[in-house]
BADREN-210474 format. One record per residue (C-alpha): x, y, z; residue in one letter. Coordinates in steps of 0.5 Angstrom, whole numbers, plus 500, padded with zeros to 3 digits. Last residue first. Example, Ala and Ser with C-alpha at 12.3 -4.5 7.8 and 13.67 -1.06 7.14 Angstrom:
2
527498514S;525491516A;
//
This chain:
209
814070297X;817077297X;824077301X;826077308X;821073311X;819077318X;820084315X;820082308X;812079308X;810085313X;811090308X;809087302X;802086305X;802092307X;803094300X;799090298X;793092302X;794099300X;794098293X;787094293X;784099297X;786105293X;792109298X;790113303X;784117306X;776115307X;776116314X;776109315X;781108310X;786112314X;784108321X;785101317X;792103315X;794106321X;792100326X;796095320X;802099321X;801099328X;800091328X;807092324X;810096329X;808091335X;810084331X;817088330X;818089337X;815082339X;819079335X;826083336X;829085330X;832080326X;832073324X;830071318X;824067316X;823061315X;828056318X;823052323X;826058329X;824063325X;817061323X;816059330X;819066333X;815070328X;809066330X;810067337X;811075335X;804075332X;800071339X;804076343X;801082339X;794079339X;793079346X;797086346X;792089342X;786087346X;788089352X;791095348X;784097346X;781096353X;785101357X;783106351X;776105351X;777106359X;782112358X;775115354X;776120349X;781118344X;779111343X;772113343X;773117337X;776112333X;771107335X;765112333X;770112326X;770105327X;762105327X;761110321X;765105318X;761099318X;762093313X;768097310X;771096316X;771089317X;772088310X;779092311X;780088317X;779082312X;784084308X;790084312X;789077313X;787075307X;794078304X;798075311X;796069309X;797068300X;803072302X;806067307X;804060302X;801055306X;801054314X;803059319X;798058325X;798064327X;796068322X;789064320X;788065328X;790073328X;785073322X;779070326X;781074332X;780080328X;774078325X;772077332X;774084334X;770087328X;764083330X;765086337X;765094335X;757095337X;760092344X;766097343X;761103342X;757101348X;764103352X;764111349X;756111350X;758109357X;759104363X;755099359X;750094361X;745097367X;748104365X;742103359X;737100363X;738107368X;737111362X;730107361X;728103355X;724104348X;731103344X;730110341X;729113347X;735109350X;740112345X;736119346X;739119354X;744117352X;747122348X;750122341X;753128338X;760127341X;760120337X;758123331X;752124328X;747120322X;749114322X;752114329X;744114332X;743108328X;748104330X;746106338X;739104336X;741098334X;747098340X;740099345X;735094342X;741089343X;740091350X;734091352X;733084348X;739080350X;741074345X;748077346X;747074353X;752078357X;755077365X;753085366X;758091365X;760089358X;766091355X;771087357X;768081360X;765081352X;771081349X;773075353X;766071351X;767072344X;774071343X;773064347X;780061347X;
//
């Protein structure tokens, strides 16, 4: 699948060309604005100065500031969708994966988080921004729990609770940890993603690989 274009039908209002001028002007300036104030501080009106466009341009890509924050967020669903990809495929050693896997959204994070914070906020303000996540979420959910039926079905993995129950609670863990970090709270970087990897590896093989 095309992730790019499917984040995009979400989250933009218009048929997007990320090589839009207007509208890469008005998710630079958000980025910047988000840098110095929260979410709640910034106000189209001064998101669509600093891009040197019009209010009304603004609305003309995106529902509002809430949903523009998942636009500037369209890296971090790639990278997602790039590590869901290298899970998904169930190849080489299960530690080695889930650990790179789980790495990669903490590298996310770090890149910008000042922006998954915006994301944070968003996601708690706005029922569009929430309805938009889970679609999102549950897209990877199902993609996880095929690969935990697979591996169970080949004889790697043990059998045990639900697999799309499961593949729910550890993208769960994989939510909260991401959001701790952000916030600059929980364990060291390192400690934390073992210890997450750890969990994933006994819940769907049973036993450290």
């Amino acid at each position: 699948m095309n992730d790019e274009r499917l984040w995009a039908r979400m989250v933009d209002r218009r048929s997007v060309n990320r090589g839009d001028q207007r509208r890469t002007a008005l998710l630079e300036a958000l980025d910047e604005l988000l840098r110095e104030q929260t979410l709640e501080e910034v106000n189209v009106a001064e998101i669509s100065r600093r891009a040197g466009v019009t209010r009304s341009a603004f609305y003309f890509y995106f529902e509002s500031k809430a949903t523009a924050v998942l636009a500037l967020m369209a890296e971090l669903y790639d990278d997602a969708s790039d590590a869901t990809d290298l899970l998904v495929k169930a190849e080489g050693d299960p530690r080695t994966r889930i650990r790179t896997v789980v790495a990669t959204l903490f590298d996310s994070v770090d890149r910008t988080p000042h922006t998954y914070r915006a994301l944070l906020e968003a996601r708690a303000t706005s029922a569009a921004v929430r309805e938009l996540w889970e679609a999102g979420r549950a897209e990877f959910a199902e993609m996880t729990a095929e690969m935990i039926e697979r591996e169970r079905a080949a004889g790697h993995a043990q059998t045990g609770a639900d697999a799309h129950v499961l593949a729910a609670v550890l993208l769960d863990l994989n939510d909260h940890a991401v959001e701790r970090h952000a916030m600059g709270v929980g364990p060291e970087r390192e400690a934390h993603i073992d210890a997450i990897t750890h969990i994933w590896i006994q819940s769907i093989y049973g036993s450290p690989a």
